[in-house]
C-alpha positions as CSV (number, residue, x, y, z in Angstrom):
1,X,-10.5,6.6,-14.4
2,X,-7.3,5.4,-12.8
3,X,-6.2,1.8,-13.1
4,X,-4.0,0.4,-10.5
5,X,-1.9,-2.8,-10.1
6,X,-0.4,-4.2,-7.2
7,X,3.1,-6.7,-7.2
8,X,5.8,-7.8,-5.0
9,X,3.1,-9.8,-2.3
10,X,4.6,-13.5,-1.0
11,X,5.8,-15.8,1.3
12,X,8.3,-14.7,3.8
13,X,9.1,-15.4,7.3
14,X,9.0,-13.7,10.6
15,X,11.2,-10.7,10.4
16,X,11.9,-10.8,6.7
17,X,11.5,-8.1,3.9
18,X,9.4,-7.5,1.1
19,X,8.4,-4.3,-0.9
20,X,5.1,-4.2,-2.4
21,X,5.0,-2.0,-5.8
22,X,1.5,-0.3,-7.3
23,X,1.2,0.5,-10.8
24,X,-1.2,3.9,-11.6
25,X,-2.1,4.5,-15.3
26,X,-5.2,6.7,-16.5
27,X,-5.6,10.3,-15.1
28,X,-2.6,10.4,-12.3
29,X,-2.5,13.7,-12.7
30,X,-5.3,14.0,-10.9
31,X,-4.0,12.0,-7.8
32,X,-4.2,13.7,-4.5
33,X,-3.2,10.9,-2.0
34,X,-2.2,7.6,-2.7
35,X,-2.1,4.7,0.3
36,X,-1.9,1.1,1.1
37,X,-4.4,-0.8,2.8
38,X,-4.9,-4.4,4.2
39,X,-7.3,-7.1,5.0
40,X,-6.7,-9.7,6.9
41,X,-9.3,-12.9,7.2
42,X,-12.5,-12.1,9.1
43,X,-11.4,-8.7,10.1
44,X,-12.2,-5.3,8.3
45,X,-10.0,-3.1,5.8
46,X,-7.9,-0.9,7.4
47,X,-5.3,1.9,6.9
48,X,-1.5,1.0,6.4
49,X,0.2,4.2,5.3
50,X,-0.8,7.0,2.9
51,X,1.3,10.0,0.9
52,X,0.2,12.9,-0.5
53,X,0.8,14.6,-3.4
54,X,3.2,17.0,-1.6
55,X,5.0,14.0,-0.2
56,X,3.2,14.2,3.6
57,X,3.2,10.3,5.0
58,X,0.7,8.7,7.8
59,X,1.1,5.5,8.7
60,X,-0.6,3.0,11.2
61,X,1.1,2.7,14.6
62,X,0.9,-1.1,14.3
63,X,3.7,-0.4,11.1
64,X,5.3,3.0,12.4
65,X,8.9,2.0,12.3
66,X,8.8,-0.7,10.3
67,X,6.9,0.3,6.9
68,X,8.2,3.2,4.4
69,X,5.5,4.1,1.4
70,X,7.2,6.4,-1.2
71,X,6.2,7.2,-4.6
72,X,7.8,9.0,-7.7
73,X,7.0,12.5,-9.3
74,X,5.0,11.1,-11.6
75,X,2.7,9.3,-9.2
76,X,2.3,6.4,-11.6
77,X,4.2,4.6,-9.0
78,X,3.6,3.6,-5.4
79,X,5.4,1.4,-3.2
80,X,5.5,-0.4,0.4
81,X,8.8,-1.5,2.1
82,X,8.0,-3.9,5.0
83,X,10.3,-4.4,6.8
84,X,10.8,-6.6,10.4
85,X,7.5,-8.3,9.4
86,X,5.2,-10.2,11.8
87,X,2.9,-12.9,11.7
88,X,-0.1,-10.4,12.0
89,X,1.2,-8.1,8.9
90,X,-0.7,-11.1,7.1
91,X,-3.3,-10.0,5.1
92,X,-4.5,-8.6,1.6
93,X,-2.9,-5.2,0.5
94,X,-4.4,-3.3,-1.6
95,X,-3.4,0.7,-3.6
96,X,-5.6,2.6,-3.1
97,X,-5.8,6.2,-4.8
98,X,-7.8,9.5,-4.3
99,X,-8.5,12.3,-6.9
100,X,-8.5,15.9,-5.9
101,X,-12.4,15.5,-6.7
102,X,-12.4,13.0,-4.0
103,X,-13.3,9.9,-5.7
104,X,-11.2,6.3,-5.0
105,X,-9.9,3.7,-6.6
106,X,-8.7,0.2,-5.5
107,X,-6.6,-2.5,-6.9
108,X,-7.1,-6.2,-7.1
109,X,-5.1,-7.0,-4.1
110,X,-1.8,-8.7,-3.5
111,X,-1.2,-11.8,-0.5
112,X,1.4,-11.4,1.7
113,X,1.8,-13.9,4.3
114,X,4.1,-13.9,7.1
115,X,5.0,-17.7,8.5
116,X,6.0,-17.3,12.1
């Protein structure tokens, strides 16, 4: 089991900052890629950025550029810097973890809206 916690979601405006931050406890040991994802209203959950356990990073071309997802050694510790952020970054982000066995884990979910 993995536990995960999201923080750092708000209010901010149209080309403003904020860093989201993902808490893992339980078996991190066993964590082979750890990501963000969103949801925005009416639209399906999709991919923000992902890193691996050796440190390899994807990210969505709608955040390429703008979004940096790091995480410690320790991968009890994920987070999301968002930068130059746009009305459409609104949505739901969620952690999301995988174990080397393949099975995933999701947080609750943390608002960020963007006011243009």
């Amino acid at each position: 089991q993995v536990q995960l916690v999201e923080s750092g979601g708000g209010l901010v405006q149209a080309g403003g900052s904020l860093r989201l931050s993902c808490a893992a406890s339980g078996r991190t040991y066993s964590i082979n890629v750890m990501g963000w994802y969103r949801q925005a209203p009416g639209k399906q959950r999709e991919l923000v950025a992902t890193i691996t356990s050796g440190g390899n990073t994807n990210y969505a071309d709608s955040v390429t550029g703008r979004f940096t997802i790091s995480s410690n050694n320790a991968k009890n510790r994920m987070y999301l810097l968002m930068n130059s952020l746009k009305p459409e970054d609104t949505a739901v982000y969620y952690c999301n973890v995988q174990l080397f066995g393949g099975t995933l884990y999701w947080g609750q979910g943390t608002q960020v809206t963007v006011n243009s």
